[in-house]
Backbone as CSV, one residue per row, in Angstrom:
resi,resn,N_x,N_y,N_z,CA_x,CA_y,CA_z,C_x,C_y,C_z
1,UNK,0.817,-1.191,0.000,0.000,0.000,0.000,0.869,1.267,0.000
2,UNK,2.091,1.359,0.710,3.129,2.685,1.092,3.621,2.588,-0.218
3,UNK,4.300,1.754,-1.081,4.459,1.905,-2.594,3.459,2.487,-3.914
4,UNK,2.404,1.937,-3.547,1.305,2.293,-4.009,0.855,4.118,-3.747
5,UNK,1.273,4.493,-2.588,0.801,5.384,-2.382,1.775,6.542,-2.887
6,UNK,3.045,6.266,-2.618,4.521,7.068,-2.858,4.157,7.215,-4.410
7,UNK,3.591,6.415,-4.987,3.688,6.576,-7.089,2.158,7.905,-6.635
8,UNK,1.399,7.970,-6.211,0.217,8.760,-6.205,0.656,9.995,-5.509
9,UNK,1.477,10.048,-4.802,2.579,10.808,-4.381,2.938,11.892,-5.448
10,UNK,3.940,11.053,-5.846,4.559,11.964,-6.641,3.425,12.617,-8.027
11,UNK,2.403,11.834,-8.224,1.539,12.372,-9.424,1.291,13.420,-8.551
12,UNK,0.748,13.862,-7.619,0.106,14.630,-6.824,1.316,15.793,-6.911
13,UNK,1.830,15.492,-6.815,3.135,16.341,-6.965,3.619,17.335,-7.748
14,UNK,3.468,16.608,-8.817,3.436,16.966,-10.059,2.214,17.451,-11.023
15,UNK,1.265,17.387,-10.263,0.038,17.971,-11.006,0.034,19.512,-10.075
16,UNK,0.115,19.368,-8.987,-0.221,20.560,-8.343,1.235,21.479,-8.867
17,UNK,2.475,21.280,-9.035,3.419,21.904,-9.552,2.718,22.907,-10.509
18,UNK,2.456,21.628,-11.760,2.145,22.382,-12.705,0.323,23.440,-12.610
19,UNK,-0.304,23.036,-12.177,-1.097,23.923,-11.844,-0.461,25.303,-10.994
20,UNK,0.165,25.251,-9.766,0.378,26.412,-9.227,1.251,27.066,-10.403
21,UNK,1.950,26.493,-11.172,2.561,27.709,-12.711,1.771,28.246,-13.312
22,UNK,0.359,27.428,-13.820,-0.842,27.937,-14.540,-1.269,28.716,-13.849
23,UNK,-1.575,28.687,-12.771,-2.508,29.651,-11.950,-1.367,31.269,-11.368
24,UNK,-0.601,30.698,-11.427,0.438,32.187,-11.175,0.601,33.324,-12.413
25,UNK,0.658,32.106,-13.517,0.465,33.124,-14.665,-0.912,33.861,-15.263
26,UNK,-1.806,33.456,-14.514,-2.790,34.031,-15.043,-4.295,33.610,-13.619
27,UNK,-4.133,34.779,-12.776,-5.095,34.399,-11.649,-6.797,34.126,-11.953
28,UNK,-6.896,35.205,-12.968,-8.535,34.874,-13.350,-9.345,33.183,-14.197
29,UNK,-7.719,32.474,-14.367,-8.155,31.355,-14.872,-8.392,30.776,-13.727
30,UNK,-9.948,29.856,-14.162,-10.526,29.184,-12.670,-9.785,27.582,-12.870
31,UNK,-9.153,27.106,-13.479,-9.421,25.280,-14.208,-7.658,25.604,-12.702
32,UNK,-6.845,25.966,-13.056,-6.053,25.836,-11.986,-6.080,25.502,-10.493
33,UNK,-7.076,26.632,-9.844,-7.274,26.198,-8.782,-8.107,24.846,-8.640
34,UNK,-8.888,24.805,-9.765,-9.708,23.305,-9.792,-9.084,22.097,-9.285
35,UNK,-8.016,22.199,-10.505,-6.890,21.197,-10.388,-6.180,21.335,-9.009
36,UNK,-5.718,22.310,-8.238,-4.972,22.090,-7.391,-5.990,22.034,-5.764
37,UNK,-7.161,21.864,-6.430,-8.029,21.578,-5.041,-7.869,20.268,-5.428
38,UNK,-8.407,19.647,-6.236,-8.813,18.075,-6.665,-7.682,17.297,-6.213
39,UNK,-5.952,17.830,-6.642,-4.950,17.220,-6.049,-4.727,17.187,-4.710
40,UNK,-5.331,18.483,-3.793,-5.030,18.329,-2.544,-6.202,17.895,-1.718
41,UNK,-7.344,17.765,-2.771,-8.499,16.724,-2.648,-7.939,14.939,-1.973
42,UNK,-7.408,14.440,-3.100,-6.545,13.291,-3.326,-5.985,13.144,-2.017
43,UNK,-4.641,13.683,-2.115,-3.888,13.754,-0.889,-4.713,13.911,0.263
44,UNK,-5.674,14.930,0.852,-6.086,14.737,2.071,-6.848,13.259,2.163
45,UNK,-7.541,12.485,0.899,-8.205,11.442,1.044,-7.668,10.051,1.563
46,UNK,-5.563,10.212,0.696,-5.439,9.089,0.994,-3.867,9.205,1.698
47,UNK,-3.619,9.953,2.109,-2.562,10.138,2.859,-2.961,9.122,4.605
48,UNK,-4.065,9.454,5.031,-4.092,8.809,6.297,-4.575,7.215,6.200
49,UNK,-4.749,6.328,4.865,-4.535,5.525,4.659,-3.135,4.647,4.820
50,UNK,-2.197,5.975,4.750,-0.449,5.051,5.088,-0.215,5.687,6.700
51,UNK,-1.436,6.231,7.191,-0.733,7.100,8.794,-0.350,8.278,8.460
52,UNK,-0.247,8.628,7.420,0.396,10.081,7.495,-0.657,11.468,7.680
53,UNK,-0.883,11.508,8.974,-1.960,12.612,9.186,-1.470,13.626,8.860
54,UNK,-0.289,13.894,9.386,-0.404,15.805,9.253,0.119,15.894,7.575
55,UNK,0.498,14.611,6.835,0.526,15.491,5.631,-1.612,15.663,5.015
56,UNK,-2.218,14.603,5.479,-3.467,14.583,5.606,-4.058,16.030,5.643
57,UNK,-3.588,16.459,6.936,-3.758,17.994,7.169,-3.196,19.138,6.433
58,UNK,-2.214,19.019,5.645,-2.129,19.341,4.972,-3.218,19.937,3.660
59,UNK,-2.860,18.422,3.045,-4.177,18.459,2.294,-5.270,19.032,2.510
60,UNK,-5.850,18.945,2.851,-7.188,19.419,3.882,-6.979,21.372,4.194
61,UNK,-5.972,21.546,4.485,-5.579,23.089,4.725,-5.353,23.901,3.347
62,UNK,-4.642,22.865,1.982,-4.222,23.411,0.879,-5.484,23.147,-0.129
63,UNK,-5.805,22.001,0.158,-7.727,22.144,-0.635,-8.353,23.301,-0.647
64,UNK,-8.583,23.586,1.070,-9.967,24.773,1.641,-9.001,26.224,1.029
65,UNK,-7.725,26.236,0.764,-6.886,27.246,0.383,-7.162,27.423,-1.237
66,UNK,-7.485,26.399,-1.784,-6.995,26.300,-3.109,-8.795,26.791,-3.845
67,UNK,-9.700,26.341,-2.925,-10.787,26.457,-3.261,-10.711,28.099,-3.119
68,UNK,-10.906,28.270,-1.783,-10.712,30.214,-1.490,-10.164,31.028,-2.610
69,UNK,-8.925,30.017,-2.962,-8.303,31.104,-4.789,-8.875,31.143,-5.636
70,UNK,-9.903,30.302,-5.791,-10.135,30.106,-6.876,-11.725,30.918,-7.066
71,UNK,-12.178,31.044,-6.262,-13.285,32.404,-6.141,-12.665,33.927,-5.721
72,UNK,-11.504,34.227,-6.474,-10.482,35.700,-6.194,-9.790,35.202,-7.592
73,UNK,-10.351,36.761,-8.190,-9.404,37.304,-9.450,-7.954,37.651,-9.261
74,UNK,-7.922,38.298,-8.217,-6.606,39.069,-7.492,-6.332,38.361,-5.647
75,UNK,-6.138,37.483,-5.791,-5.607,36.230,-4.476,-4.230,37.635,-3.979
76,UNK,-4.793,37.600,-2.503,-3.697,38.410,-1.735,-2.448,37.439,-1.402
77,UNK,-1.328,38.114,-1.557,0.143,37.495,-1.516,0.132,36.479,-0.088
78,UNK,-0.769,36.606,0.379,-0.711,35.465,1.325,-1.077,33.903,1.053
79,UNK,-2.141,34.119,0.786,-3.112,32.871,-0.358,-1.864,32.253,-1.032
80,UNK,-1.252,33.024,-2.154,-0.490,32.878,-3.178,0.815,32.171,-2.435
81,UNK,1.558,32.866,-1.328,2.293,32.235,-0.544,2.348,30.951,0.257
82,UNK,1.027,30.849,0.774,0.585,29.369,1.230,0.258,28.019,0.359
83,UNK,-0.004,28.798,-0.294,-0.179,27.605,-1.363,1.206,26.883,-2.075
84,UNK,2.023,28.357,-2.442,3.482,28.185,-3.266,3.810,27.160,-1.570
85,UNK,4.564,27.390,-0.698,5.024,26.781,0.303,4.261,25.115,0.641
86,UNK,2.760,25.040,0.584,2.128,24.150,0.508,2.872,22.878,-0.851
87,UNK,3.199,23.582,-1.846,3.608,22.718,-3.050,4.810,22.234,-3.106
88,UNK,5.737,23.264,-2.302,7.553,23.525,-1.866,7.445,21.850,-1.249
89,UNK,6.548,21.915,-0.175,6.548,20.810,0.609,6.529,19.195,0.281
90,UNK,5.707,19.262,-0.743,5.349,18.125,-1.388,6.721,17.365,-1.636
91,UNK,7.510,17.969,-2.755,8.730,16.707,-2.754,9.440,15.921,-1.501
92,UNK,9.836,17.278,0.097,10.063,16.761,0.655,9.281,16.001,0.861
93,UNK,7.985,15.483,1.669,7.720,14.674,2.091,7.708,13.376,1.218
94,UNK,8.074,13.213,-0.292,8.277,12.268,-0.889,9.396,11.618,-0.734
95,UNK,10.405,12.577,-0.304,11.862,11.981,0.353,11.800,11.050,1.259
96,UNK,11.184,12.361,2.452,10.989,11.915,3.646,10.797,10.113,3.740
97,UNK,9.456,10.251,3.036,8.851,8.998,3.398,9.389,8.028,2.674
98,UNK,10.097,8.237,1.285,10.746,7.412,0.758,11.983,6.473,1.046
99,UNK,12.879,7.037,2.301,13.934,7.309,3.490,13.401,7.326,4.743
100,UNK,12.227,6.467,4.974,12.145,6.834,6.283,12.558,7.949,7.079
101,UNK,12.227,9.031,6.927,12.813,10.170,8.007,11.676,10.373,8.335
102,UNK,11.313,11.637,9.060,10.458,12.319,9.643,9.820,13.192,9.101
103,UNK,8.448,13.624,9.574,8.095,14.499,8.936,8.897,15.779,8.451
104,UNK,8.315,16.257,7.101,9.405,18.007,6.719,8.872,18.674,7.660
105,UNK,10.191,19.250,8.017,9.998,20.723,8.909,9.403,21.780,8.586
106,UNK,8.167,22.317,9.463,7.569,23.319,8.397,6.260,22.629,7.903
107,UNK,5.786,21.415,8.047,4.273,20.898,7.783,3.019,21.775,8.719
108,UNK,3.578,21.698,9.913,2.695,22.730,10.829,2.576,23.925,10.625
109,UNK,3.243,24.516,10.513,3.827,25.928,10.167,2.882,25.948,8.887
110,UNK,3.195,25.469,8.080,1.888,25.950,6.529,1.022,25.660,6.282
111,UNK,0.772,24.685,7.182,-0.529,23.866,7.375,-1.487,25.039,7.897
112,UNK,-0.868,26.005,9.238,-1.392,27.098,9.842,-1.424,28.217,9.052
113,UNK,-0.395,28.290,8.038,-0.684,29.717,6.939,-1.403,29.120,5.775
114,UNK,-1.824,28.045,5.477,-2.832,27.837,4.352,-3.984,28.134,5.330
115,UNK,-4.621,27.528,6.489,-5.823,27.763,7.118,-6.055,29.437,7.338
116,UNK,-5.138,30.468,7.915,-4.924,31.653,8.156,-5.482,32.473,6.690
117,UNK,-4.998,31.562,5.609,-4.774,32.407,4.305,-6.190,32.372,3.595
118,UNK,-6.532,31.083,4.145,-8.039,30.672,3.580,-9.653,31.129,4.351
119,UNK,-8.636,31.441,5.736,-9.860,31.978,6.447,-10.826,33.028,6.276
């Protein structure tokens, strides 16, 4: 299942990448934030399937974030920041978990500025 999940991983990864480029270059397009709710849709769904809550929470913080952008023509540099940092995160924790280490430093921390940003 942790193999299984690490390949959905990295798609997740890589879709929200490329969405947060689409959506930076052009804020009034709505299909971006779509995409990068639906990915952090995903992730909050099946992250606590391998135990991994707080990237769970994550998810869940960068969804309700991603949705909030996506009803704003002009997303305040905070939004825009939580989200960019929300995406920063993603590879590490593909390390992480790929290497057994620990959670990335900084999951709490943006987990609290995506909720802040979305509030």
């Amino acid at each position: 299942m942790r193999e299984v999940f690490l390949l959905e991983l990295e798609d997740i990864t890589k879709n929200v990448e490329n969405a947060l480029a689409a959506w930076c270059k052009d804020f009034s397009n709505p299909a971006p934030t779509r995409a990068l709710s639906r990915a952090f849709h995903t992730l909050k769904g099946s992250a606590p399937v391998i135990g991994a809550t707080q990237l769970a929470d994550l998810g869940r913080a960068a969804e309700q974030a991603a949705k909030h952008a996506g009803r704003k023509r002009n997303p305040d540099q905070a939004l825009i920041d939580a989200i960019t940092a929300a995406s920063h995160l993603l590879p590490q924790w593909l390390h992480a978990m790929r290497h057994s280490q620990p959670v990335p430093d900084g999951t709490v921390r943006v987990t609290r500025l995506l909720q802040r940003a979305a509030g």
